[in-house]
C-alpha positions as CSV (number, residue, x, y, z in Angstrom):
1,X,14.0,-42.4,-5.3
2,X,10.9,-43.2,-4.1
3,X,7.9,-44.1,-6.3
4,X,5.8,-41.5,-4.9
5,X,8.8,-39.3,-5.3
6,X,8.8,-40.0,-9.0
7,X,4.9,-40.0,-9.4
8,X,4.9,-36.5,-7.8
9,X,7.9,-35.0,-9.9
10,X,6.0,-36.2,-12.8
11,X,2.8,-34.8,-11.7
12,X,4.9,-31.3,-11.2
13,X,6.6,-31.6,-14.7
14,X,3.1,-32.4,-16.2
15,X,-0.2,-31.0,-14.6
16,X,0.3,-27.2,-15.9
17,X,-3.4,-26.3,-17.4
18,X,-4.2,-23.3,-20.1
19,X,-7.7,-22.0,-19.9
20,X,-9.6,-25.3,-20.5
21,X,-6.9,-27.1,-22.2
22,X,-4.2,-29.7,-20.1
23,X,-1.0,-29.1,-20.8
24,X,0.9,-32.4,-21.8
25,X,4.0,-33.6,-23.0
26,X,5.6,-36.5,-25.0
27,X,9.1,-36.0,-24.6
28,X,11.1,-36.0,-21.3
29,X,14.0,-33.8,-23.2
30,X,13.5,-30.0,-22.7
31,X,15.1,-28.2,-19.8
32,X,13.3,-25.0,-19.3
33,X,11.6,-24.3,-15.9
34,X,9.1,-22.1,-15.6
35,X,6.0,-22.9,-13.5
36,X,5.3,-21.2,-9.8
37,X,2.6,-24.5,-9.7
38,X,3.7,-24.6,-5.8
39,X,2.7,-20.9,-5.6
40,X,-0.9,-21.8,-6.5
41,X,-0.8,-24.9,-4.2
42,X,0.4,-22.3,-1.2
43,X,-2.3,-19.9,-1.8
44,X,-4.8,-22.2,-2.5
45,X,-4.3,-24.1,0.8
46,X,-3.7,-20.9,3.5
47,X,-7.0,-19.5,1.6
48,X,-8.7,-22.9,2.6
49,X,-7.7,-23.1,6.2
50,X,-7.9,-19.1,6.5
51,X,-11.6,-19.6,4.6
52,X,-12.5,-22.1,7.3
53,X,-12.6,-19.9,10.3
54,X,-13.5,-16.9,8.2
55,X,-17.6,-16.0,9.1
56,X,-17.8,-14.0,6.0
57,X,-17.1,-16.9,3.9
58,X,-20.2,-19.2,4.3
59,X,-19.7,-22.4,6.1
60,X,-20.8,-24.8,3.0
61,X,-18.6,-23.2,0.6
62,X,-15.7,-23.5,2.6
63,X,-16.1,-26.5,3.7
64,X,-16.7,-27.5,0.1
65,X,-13.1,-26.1,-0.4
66,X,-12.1,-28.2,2.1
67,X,-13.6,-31.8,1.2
68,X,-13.0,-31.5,-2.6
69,X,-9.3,-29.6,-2.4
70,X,-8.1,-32.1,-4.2
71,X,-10.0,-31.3,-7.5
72,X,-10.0,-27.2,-6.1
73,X,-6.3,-28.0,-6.2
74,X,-5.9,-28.5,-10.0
75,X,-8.5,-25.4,-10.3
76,X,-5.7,-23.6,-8.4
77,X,-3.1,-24.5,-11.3
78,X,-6.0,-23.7,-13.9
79,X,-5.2,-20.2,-15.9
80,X,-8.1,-17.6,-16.9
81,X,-10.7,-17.6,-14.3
82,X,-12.7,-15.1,-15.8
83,X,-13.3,-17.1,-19.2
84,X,-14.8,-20.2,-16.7
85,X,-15.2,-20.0,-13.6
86,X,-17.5,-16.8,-13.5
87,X,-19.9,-19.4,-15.5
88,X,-19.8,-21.8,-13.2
89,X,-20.7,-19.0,-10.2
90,X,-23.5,-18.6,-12.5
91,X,-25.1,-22.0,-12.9
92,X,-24.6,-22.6,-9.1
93,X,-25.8,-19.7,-8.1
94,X,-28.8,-20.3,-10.8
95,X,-29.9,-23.8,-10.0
96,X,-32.9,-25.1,-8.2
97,X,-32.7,-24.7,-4.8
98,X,-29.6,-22.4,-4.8
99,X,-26.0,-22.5,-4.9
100,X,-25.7,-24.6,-1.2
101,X,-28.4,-27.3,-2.9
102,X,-26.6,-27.3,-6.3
103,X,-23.1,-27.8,-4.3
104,X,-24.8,-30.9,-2.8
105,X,-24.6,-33.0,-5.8
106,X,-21.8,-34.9,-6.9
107,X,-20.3,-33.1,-10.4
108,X,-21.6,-29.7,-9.5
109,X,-20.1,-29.8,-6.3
110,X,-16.7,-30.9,-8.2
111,X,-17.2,-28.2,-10.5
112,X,-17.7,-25.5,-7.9
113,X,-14.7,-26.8,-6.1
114,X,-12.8,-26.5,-9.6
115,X,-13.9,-22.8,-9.7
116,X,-13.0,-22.1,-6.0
117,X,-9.5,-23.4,-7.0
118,X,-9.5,-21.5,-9.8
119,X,-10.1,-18.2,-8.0
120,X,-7.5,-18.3,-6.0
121,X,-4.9,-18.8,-8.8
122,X,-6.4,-15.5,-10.0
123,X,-5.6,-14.2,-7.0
124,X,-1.6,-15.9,-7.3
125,X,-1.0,-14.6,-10.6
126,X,-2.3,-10.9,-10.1
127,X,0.0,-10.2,-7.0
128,X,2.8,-12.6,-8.3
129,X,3.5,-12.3,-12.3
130,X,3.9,-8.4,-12.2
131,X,6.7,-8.9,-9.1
132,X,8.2,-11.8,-11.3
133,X,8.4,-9.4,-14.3
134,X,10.4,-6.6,-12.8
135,X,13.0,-9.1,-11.2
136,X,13.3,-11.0,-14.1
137,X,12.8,-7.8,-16.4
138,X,10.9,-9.5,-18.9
139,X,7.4,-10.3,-19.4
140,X,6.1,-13.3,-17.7
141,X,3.2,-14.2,-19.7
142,X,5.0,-13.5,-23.2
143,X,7.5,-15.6,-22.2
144,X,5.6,-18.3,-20.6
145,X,4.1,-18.7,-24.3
146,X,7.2,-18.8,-25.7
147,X,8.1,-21.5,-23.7
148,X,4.8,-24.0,-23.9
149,X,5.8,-23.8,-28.2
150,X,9.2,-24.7,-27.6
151,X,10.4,-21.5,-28.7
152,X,12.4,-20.5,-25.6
153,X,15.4,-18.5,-26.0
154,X,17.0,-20.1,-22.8
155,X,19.6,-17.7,-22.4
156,X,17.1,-14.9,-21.9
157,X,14.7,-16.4,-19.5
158,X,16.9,-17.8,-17.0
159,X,16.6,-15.0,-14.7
160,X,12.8,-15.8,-15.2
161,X,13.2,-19.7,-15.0
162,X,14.9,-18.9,-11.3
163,X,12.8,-16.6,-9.2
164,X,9.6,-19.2,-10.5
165,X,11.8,-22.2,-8.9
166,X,12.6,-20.3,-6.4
167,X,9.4,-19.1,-5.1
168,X,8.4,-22.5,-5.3
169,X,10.9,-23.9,-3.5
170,X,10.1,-21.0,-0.8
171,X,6.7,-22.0,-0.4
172,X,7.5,-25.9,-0.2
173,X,9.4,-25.2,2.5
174,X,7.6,-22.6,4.7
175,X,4.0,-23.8,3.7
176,X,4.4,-27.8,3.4
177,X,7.7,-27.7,5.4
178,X,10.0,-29.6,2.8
179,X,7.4,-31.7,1.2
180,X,6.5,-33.5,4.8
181,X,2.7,-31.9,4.7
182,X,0.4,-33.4,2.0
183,X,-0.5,-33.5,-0.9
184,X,3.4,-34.0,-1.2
185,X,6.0,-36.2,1.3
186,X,9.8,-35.9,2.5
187,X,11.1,-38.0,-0.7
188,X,9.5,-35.3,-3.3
189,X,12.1,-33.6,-3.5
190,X,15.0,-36.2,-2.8
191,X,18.7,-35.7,-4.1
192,X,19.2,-39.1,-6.3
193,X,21.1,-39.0,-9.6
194,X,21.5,-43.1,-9.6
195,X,20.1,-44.2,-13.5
196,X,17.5,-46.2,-11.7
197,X,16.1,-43.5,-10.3
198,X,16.0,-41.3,-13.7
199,X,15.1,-44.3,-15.4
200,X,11.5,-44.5,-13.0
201,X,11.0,-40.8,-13.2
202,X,10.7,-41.1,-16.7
203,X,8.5,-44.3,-16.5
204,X,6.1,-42.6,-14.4
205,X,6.0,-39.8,-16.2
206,X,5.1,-41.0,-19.7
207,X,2.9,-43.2,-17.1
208,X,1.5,-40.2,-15.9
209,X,1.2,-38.2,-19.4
210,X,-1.1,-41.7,-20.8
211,X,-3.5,-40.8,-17.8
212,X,-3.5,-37.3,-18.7
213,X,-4.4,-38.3,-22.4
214,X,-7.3,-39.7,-21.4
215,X,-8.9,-37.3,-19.5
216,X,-8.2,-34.8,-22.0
217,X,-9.7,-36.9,-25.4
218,X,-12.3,-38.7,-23.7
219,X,-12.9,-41.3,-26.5
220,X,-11.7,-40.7,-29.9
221,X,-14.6,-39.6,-32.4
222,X,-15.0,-42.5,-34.6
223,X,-16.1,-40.4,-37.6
224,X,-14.0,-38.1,-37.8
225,X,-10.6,-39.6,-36.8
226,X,-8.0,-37.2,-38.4
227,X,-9.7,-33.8,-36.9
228,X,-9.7,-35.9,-33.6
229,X,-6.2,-36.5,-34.0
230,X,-5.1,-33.3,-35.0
231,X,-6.9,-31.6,-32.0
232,X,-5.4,-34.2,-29.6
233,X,-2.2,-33.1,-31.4
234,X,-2.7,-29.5,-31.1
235,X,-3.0,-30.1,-27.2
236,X,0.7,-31.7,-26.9
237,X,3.4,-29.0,-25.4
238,X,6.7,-29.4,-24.8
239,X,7.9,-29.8,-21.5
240,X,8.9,-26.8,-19.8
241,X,9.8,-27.9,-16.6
242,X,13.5,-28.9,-15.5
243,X,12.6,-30.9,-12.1
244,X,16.6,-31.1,-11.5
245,X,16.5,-27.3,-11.4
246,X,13.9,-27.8,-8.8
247,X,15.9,-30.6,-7.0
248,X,19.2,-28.5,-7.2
249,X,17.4,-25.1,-5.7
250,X,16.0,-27.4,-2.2
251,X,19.0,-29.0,-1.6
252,X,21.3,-26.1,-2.4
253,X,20.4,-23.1,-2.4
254,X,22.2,-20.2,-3.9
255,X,22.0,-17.5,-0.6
256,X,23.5,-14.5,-3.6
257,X,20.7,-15.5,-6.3
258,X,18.1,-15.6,-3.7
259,X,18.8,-12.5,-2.6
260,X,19.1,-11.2,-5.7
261,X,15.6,-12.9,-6.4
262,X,13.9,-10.9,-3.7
263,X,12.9,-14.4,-2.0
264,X,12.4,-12.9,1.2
265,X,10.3,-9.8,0.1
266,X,8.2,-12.4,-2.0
267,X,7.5,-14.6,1.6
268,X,7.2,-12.2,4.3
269,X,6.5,-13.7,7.4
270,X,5.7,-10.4,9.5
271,X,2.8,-10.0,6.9
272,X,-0.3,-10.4,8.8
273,X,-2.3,-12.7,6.1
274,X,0.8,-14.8,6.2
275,X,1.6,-14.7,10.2
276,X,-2.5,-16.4,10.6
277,X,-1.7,-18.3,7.6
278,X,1.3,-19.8,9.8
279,X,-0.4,-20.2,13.2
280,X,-3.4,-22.4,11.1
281,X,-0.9,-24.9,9.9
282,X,0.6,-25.4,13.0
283,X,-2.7,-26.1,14.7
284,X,-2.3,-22.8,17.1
285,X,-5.5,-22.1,19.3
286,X,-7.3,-19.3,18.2
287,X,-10.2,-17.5,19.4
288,X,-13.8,-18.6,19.1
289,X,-14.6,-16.0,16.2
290,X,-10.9,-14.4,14.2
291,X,-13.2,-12.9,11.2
292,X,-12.4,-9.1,12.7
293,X,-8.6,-10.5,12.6
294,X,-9.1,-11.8,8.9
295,X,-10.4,-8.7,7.9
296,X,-7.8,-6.6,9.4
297,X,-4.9,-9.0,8.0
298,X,-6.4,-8.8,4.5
299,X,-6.9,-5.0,4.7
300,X,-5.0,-2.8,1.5
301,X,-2.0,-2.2,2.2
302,X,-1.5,-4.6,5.4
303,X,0.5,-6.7,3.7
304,X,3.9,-5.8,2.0
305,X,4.9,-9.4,0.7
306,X,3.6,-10.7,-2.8
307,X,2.5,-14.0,-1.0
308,X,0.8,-12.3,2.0
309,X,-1.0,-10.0,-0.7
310,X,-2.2,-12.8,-2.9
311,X,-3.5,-14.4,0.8
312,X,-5.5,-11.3,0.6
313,X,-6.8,-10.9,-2.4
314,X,-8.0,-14.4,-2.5
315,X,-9.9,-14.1,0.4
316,X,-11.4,-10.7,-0.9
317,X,-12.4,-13.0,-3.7
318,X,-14.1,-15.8,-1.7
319,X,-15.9,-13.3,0.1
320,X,-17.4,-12.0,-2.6
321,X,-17.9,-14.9,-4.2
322,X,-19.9,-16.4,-1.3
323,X,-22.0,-13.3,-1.1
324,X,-22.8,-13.7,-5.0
325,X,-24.0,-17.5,-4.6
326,X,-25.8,-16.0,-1.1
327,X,-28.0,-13.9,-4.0
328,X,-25.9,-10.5,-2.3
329,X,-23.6,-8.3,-4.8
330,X,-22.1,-9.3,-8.0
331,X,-19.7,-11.6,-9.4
332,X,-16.5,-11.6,-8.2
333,X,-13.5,-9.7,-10.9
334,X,-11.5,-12.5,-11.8
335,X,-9.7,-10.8,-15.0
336,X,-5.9,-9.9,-14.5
């Protein structure tokens, strides 16, 4: 395996966030899996390019998405929009000079990027969970808690733990076609089982999980070290994430379970968000002006798919959030 290979398994097994919290780990032993973190990558990157060309979405904010979508990216995997980001639509839309002045400097800029990011997971997890829940027939979020306290009753969830791993796998494949489009590369998902290779994983990930540390506790508070400890404490999960599981479902597929795991309803590619989502990434000319075309592709009820309807609901969203930091309409709904 290569060492990006490992770094970016890592980064999958470790970069889950809650609200404003970063999930981390200090053991490399559970074998849950449980994450749709691809999903949010998917949507968060079609909405970029699709925000781009979209006339409606001002020119500055989406360009903004698309300088920064590296930080907008870990918005993307960044649960409960409503509790942050609306705040941060607030103060940019607040500051001197407006929200295009504000998005000039440095760390508000970052910030708003963070919040564009974290819109469009709204958008993932309001299509996606409910469709997750009836296949699995349990429910996702209850679950998901379950599993971040290490109190996962494995039997139960693996239903759950597949159609997640499988619709990530889907959009690896369709939208960053096997890992060969960044931010990812042909080796992150690579088939090796030598103890070398396991051996690095695990290196780069408690690598990883240090770097994580220190972003999350800053510098410890020197006068109170024990409630600084128990907080930084607090903040450890376990790992729910098996990356073999991952590994397993791109290399060989189970054509029965997918079926049975609706993978194809999920990923439809006659939707109309998802068909201009398609002809984007493969650099396909398009007309001077396509806003009329996004508008029509986003419509209710245009798309049947759960990915082509979170395409759509995510650009609603940017819409109307680039019309609230305009000084036009209110702040966007960002509460599932």
């Amino acid at each position: 395996m290569s060492n990006v290979a490992a770094a970016g398994r890592a980064a999958l097994a470790g970069s889950q966030t809650v609200g404003h919290r970063v999930d981390i780990s200090c053991t490399y032993s559970k074998t849950n899996s449980m994450a749709d973190l691809l999903v949010h990558f998917g949507v968060f990157d079609d909405s970029r390019r699709i925000a781009l060309r979209d006339e409606l979405v001002a020119p500055w904010l989406s360009g903004l998405m698309d300088r920064q979508r590296q930080v907008a990216r870990l918005g993307a995997l960044t649960r409960g929009a409503h509790r942050w980001a609306t705040r941060v639509l607030e103060q940019s839309r607040a500051g001197a000079g407006g929200a295009e002045q504000v998005a000039a400097e440095q760390r508000p800029a970052g910030r708003l990027a963070f919040a564009l990011g974290g819109i469009t997971h709204y958008a993932a997890d309001k299509i996606t969970k409910p469709i997750m829940s009836r296949i699995a027939k349990m429910d996702w979020h209850q679950a998901h808690f379950m599993q971040q306290i290490g109190k996962d009753d494995a039997e139960k969830t693996r239903l759950q733990k597949y159609v997640s791993t499988y619709y990530d796998i889907e959009v690896l494949r369709r939208v960053y076609l096997g890992g060969k489009v960044e931010p990812f590369n042909q080796y992150f998902m690579a088939d090796h089982t030598e103890p070398e290779a396991k051996v690095l994983e695990d290196l780069i990930g408690g690598m990883f999980q240090r770097a994580l540390l220190a972003c999350h506790t800053l510098s410890p508070d020197e006068a109170d070290v024990d409630q600084w400890l128990d907080n930084l404490l607090d903040g450890v999960q376990p790992l729910y994430i098996d990356i073999r599981r991952y590994v397993e479902v791109f290399t060989h597929p189970d054509p029965q379970l997918r079926k049975q795991l609706e993978t194809d309803e999920f990923y439809r590619p006659e939707d109309p968000a998802v068909q201009l989502a398609e002809q984007l990434r493969q650099g396909i000319q398009q007309p001077q002006s396509i806003t009329d075309r996004i508008t029509a592709a986003i419509s209710p009820r245009a798309n049947l798919g759960g990915y082509g309807q979170s395409l759509a609901l995510a650009l609603t969203r940017l819409r109307e959030t680039s019309a609230y930091l305009a000084g036009q309409g209110e702040l966007p709904e960002l509460r599932q």
